[in-house]
C-alpha positions in Angstrom: 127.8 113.7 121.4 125.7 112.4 118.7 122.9 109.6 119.5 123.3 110.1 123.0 119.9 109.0 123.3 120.4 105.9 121.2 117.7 102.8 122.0 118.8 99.3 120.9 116.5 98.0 122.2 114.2 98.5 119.4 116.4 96.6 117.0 117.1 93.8 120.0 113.4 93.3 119.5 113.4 93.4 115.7 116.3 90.3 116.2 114.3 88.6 118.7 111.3 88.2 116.4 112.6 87.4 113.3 113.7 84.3 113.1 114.6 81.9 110.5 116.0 78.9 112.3 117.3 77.2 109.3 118.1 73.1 109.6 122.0 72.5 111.0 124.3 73.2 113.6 123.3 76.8 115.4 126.0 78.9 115.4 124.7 82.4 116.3 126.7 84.5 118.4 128.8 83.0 120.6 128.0 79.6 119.5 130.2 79.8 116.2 133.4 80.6 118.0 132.1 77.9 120.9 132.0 75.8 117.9 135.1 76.2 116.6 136.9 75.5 119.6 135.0 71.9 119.6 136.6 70.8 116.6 139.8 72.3 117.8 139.9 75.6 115.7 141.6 79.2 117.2 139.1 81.6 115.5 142.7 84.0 115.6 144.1 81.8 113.5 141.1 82.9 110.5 140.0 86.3 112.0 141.6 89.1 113.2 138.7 90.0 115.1 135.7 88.0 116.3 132.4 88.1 114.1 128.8 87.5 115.5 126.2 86.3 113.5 122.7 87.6 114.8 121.7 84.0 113.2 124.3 81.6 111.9 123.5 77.8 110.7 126.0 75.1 109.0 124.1 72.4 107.3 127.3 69.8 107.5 125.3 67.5 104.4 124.8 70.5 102.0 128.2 72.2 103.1 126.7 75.5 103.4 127.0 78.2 106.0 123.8 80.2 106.5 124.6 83.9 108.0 121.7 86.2 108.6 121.8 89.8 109.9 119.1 91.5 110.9 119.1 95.4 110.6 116.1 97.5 112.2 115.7 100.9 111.7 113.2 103.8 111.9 115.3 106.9 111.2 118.2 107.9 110.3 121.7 106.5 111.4 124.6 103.9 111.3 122.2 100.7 110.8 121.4 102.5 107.6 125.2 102.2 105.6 125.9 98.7 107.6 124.2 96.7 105.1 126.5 97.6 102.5 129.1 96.2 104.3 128.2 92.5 103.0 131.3 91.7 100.8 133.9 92.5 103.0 131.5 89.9 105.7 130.8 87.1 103.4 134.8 87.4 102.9 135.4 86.6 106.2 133.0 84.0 106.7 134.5 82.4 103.4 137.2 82.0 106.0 135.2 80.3 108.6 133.6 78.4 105.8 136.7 77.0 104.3 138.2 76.1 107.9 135.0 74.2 109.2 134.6 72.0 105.6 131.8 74.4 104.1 131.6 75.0 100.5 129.4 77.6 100.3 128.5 80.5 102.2 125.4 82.8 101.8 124.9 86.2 103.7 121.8 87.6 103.5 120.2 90.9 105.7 116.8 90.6 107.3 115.7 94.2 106.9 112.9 96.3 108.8 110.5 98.1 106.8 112.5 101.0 106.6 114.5 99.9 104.2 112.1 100.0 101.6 112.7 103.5 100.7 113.6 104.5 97.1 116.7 105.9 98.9 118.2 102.4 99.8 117.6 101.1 96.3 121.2 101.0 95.1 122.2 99.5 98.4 119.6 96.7 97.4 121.0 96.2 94.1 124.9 96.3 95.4 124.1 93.3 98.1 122.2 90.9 95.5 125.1 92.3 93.1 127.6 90.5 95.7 128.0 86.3 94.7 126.6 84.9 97.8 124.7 87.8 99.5 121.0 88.7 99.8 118.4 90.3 101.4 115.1 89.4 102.4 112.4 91.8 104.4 110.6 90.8 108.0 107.6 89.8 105.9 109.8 87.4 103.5 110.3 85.4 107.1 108.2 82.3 107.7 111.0 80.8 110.4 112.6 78.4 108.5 114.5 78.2 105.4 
């Protein structure tokens, strides 16, 4: 079995001390669908399966969404390819967007160090590439946006 030794609890740290606690309504985790359900919306009615932002924010005066995902990593594995994953994400949080009264979404990474590598400069280039997604480094954090 590969990764059998496989510690999240590295990367649970890496999420717990980044932070950008942008200005709206929180919905991170649980809270989005939580949310939803407030204002009387069936996430299965957008999703097929549930999404959950490690930091989520909707600014109701702007109409933006804020998603942030934070990927640590200090060798090699799968938190390495999920960052390039962002257009199929900011497409279904398009769909939250659209159902909450948001008019614009943007998706953007918090990345550990290790991303930094010449290796994982094409990977850079494809999220900015994508209308709507980013990435931004732990340093690039001053928790708020």
């Amino acid at each position: 079995m590969t990764h059998a030794s496989r510690n999240t609890l590295t990367g649970l740290a890496f999420e717990e001390k980044v932070s950008i606690k942008s200005k709206g309504i929180d919905l991170t985790k649980h809270k989005l669908y939580k949310y939803l359900t407030s204002i009387g919306i069936n996430y299965e009615d957008i999703l097929s399966r549930k999404l959950l932002p490690d930091e989520a924010y909707y600014d109701k005066d702007s109409k933006i969404l804020y998603i942030y995902e934070k990927k640590f990593q200090q060798c090699e594995g799968s938190a390495d390819e999920k960052p390039q994953t962002c257009g199929f994400k900011i497409y279904e949080f398009r769909k939250i967007a659209k159902a909450i009264g948001a008019e614009e979404v943007y998706y953007t990474y918090i990345l550990s160090d290790w991303f930094k590598q010449t290796k994982y400069q094409d990977m850079l280039d494809y999220i900015k590439s994508v209308p709507g997604c980013n990435y931004l480094f732990e340093e690039d954090c001053n928790g708020n946006k």
